[in-house]
C-alpha positions in Angstrom: -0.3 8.3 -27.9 1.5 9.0 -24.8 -0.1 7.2 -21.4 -0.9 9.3 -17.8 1.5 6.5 -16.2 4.9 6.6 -17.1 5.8 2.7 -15.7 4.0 -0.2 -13.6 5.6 -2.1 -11.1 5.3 -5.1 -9.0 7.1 -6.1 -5.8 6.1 -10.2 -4.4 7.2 -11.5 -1.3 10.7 -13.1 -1.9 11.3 -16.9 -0.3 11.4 -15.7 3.0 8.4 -14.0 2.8 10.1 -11.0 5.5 11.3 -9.0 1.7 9.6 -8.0 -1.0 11.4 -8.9 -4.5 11.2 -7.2 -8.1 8.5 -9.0 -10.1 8.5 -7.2 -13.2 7.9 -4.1 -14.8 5.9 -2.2 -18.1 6.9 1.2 -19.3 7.9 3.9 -21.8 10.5 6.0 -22.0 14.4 5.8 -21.1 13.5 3.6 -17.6 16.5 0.6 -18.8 18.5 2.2 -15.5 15.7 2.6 -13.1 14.6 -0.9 -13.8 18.2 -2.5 -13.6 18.4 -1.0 -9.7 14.7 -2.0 -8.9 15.5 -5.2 -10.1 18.2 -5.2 -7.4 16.8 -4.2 -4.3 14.6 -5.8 -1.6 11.9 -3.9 0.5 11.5 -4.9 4.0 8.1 -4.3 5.7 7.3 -0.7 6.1 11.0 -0.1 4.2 9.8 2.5 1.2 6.7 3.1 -1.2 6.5 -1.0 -1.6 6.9 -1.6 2.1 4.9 1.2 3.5 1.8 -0.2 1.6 2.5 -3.8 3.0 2.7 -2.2 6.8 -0.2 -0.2 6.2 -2.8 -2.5 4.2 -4.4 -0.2 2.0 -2.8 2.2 -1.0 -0.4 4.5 -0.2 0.5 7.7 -2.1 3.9 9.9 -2.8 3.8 12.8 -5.2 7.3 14.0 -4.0 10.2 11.6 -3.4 12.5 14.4 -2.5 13.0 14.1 1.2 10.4 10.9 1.8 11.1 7.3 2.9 11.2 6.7 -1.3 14.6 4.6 -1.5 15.1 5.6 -5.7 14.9 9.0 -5.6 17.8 9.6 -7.6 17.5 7.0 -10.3 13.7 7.9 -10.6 14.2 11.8 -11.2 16.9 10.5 -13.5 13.9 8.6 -15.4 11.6 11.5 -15.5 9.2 10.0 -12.4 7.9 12.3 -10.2 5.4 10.6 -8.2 3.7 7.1 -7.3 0.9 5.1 -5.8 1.3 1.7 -4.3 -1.3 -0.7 -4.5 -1.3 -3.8 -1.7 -3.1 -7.6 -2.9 -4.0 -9.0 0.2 -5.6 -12.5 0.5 -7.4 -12.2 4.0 -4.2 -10.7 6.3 -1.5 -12.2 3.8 0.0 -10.3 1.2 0.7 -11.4 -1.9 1.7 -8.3 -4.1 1.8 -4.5 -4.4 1.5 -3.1 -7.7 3.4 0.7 -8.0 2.1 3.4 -10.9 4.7 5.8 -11.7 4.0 9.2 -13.5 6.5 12.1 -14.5 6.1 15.9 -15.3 4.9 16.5 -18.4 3.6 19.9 -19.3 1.5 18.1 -21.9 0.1 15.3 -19.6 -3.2 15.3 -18.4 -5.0 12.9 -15.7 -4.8 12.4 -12.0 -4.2 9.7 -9.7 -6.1 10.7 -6.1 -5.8 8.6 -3.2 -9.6 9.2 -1.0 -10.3 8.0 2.8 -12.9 7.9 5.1 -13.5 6.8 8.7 -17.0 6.1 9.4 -15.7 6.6 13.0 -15.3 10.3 12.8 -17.1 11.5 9.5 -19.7 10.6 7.1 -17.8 12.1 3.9 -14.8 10.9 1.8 -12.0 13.2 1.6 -8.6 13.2 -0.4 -5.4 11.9 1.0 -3.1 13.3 -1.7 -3.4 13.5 -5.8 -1.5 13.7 -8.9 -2.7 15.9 -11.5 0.1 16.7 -14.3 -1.0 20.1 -15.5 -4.6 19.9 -14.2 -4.1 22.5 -11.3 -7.9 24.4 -11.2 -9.2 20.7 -11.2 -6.4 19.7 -8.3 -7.0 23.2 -6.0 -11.2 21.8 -6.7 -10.8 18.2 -5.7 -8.2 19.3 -2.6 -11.5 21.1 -1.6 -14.4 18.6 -1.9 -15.5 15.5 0.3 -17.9 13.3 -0.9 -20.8 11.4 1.1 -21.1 8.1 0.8 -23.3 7.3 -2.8 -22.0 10.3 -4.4 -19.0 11.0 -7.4 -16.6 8.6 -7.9 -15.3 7.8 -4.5 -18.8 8.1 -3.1 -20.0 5.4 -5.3 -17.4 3.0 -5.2 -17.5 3.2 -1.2 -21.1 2.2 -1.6 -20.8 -0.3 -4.0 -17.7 -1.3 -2.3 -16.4 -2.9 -6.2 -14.4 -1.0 -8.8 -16.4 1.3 -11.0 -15.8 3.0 -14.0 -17.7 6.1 -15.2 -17.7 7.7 -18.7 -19.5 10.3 -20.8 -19.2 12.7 -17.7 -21.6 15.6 -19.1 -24.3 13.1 -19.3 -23.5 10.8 -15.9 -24.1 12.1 -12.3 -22.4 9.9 -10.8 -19.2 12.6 -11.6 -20.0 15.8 -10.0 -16.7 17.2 -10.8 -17.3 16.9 -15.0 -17.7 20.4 -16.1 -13.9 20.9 -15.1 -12.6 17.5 -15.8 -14.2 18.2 -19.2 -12.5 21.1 -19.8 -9.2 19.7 -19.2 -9.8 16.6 -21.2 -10.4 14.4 -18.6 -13.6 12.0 -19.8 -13.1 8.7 -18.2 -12.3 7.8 -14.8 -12.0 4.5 -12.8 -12.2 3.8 -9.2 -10.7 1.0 -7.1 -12.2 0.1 -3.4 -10.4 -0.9 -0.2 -12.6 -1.9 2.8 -10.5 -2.6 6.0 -12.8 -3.9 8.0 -12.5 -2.0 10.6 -14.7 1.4 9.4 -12.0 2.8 7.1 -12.1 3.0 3.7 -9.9 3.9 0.9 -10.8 4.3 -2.6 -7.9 4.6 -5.6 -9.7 7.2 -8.2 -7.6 7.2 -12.1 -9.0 9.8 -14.3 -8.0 9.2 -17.9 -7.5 11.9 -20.5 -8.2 11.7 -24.4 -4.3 12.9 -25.2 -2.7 11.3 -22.5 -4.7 8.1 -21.2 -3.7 6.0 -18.0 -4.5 3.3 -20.3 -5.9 2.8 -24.0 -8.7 0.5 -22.7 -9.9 0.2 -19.3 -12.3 -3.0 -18.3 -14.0 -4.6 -15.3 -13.9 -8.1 -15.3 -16.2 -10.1 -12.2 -16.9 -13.7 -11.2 -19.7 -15.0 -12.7 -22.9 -16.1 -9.9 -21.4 -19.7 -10.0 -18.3 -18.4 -9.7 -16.6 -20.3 -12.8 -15.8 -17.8 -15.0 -14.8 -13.8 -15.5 -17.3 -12.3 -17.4 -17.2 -8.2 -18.4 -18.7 -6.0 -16.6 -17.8 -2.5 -18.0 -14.9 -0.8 -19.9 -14.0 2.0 -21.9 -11.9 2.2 -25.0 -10.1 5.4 -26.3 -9.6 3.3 -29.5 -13.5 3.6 -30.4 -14.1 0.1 -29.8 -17.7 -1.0 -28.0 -16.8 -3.7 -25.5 -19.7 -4.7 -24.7 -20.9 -5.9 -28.0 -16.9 -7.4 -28.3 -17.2 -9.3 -24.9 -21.0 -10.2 -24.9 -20.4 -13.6 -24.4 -16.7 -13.8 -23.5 -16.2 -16.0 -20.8 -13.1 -16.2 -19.2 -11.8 -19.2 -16.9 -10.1 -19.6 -13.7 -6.4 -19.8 -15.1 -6.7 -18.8 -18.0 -4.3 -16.6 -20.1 -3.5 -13.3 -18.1 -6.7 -12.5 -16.8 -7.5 -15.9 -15.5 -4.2 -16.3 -14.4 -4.7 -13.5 -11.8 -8.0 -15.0 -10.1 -6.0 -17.9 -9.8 -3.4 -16.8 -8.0 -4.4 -13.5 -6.6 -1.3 -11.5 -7.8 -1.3 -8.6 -10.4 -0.1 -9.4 -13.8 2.1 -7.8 -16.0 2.3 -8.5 -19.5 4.4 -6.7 -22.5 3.8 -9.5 -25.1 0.5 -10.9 -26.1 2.3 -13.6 -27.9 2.8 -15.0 -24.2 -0.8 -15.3 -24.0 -2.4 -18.0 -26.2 -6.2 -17.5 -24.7 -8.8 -15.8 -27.2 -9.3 -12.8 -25.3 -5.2 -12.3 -26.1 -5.9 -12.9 -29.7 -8.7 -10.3 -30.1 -6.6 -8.2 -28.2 -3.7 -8.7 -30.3 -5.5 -8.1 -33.5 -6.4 -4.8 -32.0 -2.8 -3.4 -31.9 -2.9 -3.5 -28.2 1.0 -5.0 -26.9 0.8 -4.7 -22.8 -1.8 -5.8 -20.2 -2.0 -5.1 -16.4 -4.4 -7.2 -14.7 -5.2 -6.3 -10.7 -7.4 -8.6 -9.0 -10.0 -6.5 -6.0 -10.3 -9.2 -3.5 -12.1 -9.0 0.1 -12.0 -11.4 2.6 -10.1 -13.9 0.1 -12.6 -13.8 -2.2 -12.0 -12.3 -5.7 -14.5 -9.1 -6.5 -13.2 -8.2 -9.5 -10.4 -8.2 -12.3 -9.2 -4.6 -13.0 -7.5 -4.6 -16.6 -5.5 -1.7 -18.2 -4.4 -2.7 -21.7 -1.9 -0.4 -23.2 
């Protein structure tokens, strides 16, 4: 099963905190070169995809390096990578990481990555900033064309709940109102990520995942429990078959522990392409499931931890 995203990155503030430093990487494919020179370069602040996200605070999205302030643009065309969202942590007006999702043409992948914005300042509706669709282009020229008000589709509802959200079974959910052509393509689960500024914009990080080609074989919503001691699941989606809510019913997971824990703790994504790194029980159960890598992105606000995006691959 092919995935939507080609490779993960993350970049973390080096000793100095003025650069931002290699801090790992997940992929498939031929990326052995691409990683080498990742692993040896530092980003300034607003210096390329890592940098621009720091400067601005909120995600920002390429779907053409050619000709962009993109500093790989050779090695990653080399590597089959077209395109790529950056995704800041901030704790309060401190950075801590930015995670990078890389995708490549494919004329068999299907999927998007849209990047959605509003300013309550001069409009009531969300719009697109930019997209990557693969192959999807009816379902790109329809999205290109569409705003949402606040409460409705994807973006809608994640700017009102302000906390990541995942939607599935799109014929039978209105809270997608794009399904009858993300359902023709394939597309049938999708996953959207908030960022609040504070200061009346909002941006909101939309991954659609496709049967064939997922951006991840299970996608799940971790949150803070009310005493604020433990992750507990809020909602997933599993292109393996697997009900997660009967798996995690009474999963608790603490502060610190394995991956996902680990992530609250500090507040920086996590990348993971071993299980047998991870000695907690939600590794185990996830190890026993075939599943090798784990991504963990923490949604914090105002220093306070929201929620634990996983994608486990």
């Amino acid at each position: 099963m092919k995935s939507f995203v080609r490779m993960v990155e993350l970049w973390v503030p080096d000793a100095s905190r003025s650069h931002l430093a290699f801090g790992g990487s997940l992929g498939t494919g031929n990326l052995e070169e691409f990683r080498t020179l990742s692993e040896s370069i530092r980003f300034g602040y607003g210096e390329g995809l890592p940098g621009k996200a720091w400067q601005s605070g909120h995600p920002v999205i390429l779907t053409e390096f050619s000709n962009s302030y993109f500093k790989r643009t050779d090695a990653a065309k080399a590597a089959g990578l077209t395109c790529a969202v950056a995704l800041p942590v901030f704790a309060g007006e401190f950075l801590t990481a930015v995670m990078v999702l890389f995708c490549g043409d494919d004329e068999k992948h299907i999927g998007a990555i849209e990047l959605w914005h509003n300013d309550e300042n001069l409009s009531y509706e969300m719009a697109l900033v930019d997209g990557y669709y693969g192959t999807a282009e009816m379902f790109e020229f329809n999205s290109r064309h569409t705003k949402f008000p606040r409460g409705f589709g994807l973006p809608g509802r994640v700017w009102k709940a302000d906390r990541p959200l995942i939607i599935k079974d799109f014929a039978n959910s209105k809270g997608f109102l794009r399904w009858e052509e993300a359902s023709e393509i394939g597309i049938n689960c999708a996953i959207g990520i908030p960022y609040a500024m504070g200061d009346g914009n909002t941006w909101v990080v939309s991954l659609l995942s496709a049967q064939a080609t997922p951006i991840a074989k299970r996608f799940e919503i971790w949150r803070p429990n009310e005493a604020r001691d433990a992750l507990v699941f809020e909602a997933g989606d599993c292109s393996l078959g697997t009900d997660l809510t009967a798996l995690y019913g009474s999963s608790r997971i603490a502060k610190g522990e394995g991956t996902i824990g680990g992530s609250w703790a500090t507040g920086m994504p996590a990348l993971l392409d071993n299980f047998n790194a991870d000695q907690s029980a939600y590794a185990t159960t996830s190890r026993q499931a075939g599943l090798a890598q784990i991504v963990a992105f923490p949604v914090i606000d105002n220093a306070r931890l929201k929620a634990v995006v996983v994608w486990l691959l």
